[in-house]
N, C-alpha and C positions, 0 to 999 in steps of 0.2 A: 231960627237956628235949627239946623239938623245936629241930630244926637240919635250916634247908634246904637242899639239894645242888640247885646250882644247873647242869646241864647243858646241852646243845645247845637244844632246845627244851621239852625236860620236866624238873619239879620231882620228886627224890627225897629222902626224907628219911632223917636218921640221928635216932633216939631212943636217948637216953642217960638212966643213969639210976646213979650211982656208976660202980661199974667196968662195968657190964655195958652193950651196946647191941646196937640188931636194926636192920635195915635195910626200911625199907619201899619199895618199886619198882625197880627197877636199870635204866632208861635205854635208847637205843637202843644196839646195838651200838655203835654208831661212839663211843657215848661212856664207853668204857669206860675211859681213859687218866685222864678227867677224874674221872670217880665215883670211879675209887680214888686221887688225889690228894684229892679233895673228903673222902672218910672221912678220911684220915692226917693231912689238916690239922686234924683237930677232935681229935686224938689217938689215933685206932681205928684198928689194923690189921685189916685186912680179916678175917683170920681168926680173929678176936677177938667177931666177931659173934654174936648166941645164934641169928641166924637172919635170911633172908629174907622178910619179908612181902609181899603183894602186896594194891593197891587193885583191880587187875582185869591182866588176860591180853594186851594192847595192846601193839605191837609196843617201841611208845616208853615202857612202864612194867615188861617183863616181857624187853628185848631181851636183858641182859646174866645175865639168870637162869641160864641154864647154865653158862655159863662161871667163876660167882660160887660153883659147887658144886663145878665141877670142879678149879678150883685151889685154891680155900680150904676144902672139904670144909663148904660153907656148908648147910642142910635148906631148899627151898624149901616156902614155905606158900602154898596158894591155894583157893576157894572153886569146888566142884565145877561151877557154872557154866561157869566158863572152860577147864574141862578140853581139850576137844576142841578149841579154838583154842591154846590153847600146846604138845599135843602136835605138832597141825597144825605150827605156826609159822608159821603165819598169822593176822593179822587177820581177814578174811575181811570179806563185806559192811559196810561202813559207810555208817549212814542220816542223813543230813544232820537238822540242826535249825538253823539257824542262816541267814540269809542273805549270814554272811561266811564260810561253806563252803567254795567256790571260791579263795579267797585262800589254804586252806590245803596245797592237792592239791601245790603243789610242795615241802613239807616232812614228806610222806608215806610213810612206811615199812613196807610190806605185810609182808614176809617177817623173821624172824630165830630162828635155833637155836632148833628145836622140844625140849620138854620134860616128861616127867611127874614134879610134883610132889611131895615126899617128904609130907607132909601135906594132905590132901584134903578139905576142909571140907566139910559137910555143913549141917544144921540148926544143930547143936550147934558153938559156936565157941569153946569152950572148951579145944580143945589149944593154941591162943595161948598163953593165961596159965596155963593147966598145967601143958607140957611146957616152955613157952621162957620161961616168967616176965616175959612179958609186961606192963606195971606201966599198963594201962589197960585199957581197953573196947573191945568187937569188936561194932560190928552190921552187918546185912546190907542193902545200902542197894541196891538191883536197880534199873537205868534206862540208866543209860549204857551198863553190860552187864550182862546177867541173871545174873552172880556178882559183882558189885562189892562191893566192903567198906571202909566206912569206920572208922575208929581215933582213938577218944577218948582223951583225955587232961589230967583238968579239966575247964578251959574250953575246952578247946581241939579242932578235929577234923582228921583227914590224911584227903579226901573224895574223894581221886584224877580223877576228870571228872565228879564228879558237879554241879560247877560250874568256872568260870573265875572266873581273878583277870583284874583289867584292862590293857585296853592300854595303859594311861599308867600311866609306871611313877610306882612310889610312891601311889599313888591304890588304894584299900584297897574299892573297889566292886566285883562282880561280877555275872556275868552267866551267859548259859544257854553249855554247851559246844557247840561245833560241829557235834557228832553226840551223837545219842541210840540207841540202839536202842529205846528206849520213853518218849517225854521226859515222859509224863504219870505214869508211873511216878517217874523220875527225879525232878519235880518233890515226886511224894508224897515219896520217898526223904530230899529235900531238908530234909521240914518236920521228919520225925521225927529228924532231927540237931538242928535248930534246937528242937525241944523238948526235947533235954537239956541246957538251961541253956547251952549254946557261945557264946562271948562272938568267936572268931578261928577261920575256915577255912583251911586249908591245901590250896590244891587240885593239880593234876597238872600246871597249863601256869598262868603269870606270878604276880603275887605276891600275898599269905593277902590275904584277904576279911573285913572287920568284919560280924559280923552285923547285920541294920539297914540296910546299905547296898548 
């Protein structure tokens, strides 16, 4: 079962699945009080986790990663992409795609605890469901950031930026994210989600996305 952690400005998710659950993206810093009320309400102690996932390396989806290891002895997972910006901890360049860009620069979070990865994804994404028993699908979805990864489930998919939910809440449309580092990639990125039957997107910022719309 997906279950969204609803934060400051970014969407995390806990996936549960009987006793067991993994954590996909952990928030900016600042929202760190919140994410670990948001797990304990759904009944998961933080250290009860099989693991940390990560949709990409982003200050606001990857902020609270270190400190998720260091107290709760959590394994972060992330796709060799993003390597060099999470040791950084830095974002680093971001390339606008969007015309509503500028509206977002005052909710912008450059820097947060840099980090190297306990598992470092390569081609092969199969120490997900491996090593952490991960009870869905791993593909490699590259555009927003050239290590980005999306996470099936079903019908279902956790797309991290690789699209936006909308601005009006409750309204179940989406649209392109803010920044791309490659939006024609992103865009391909897009289709081959929407070709494995995905019925509901779950993306990184406001709320899941019906396919179709």
């Amino acid at each position: 079962m997906i279950h969204r952690l609803h934060l400051f400005t970014t969407n995390a998710y806990l996936v549960t699945e009987g006793a067991n659950a993994w954590l996909i993206d952990s928030g900016l810093p600042r929202d760190w009080g919140r994410l670990l009320r948001a797990i304990r309400a759904l009944g998961v102690e933080p250290g009860q986790l099989k693991a940390v996932l990560h949709t990409h390396g982003h200050s606001d989806h990857a902020g609270n990663s270190k400190r998720l290891r260091e107290e709760f002895n959590l394994p972060l997972v992330m796709h060799r992409g993003e390597l060099a910006r999470v040791e950084r901890g830095e974002n680093g360049p971001l390339t606008p795609a969007s015309w509503m860009t500028p509206f977002t620069l005052p909710f912008l979070v450059h820097h947060f605890p840099g980090f190297t990865p306990d598992v470092i994804l390569d081609d092969d994404l199969s120490p997900i469901i491996r090593d952490f028993g991960f009870p869905g699908k791993v593909l490699f979805t590259p555009g927003h950031t050239m290590g980005s990864l999306t996470y099936l489930l079903g019908h279902e998919a956790i797309v991290g930026d690789l699209i936006r939910g909308s601005l009006i809440p409750f309204r179940r449309s989406g649209a392109g994210h803010f920044y791309h580092e490659n939006a024609t990639l992103a865009q391909q990125s897009l289709q081959a989600v929407r070709a494995r039957d995905v019925v509901t997107l779950h993306p990184g910022h406001f709320g899941p996305v019906c396919v179709g719309k």
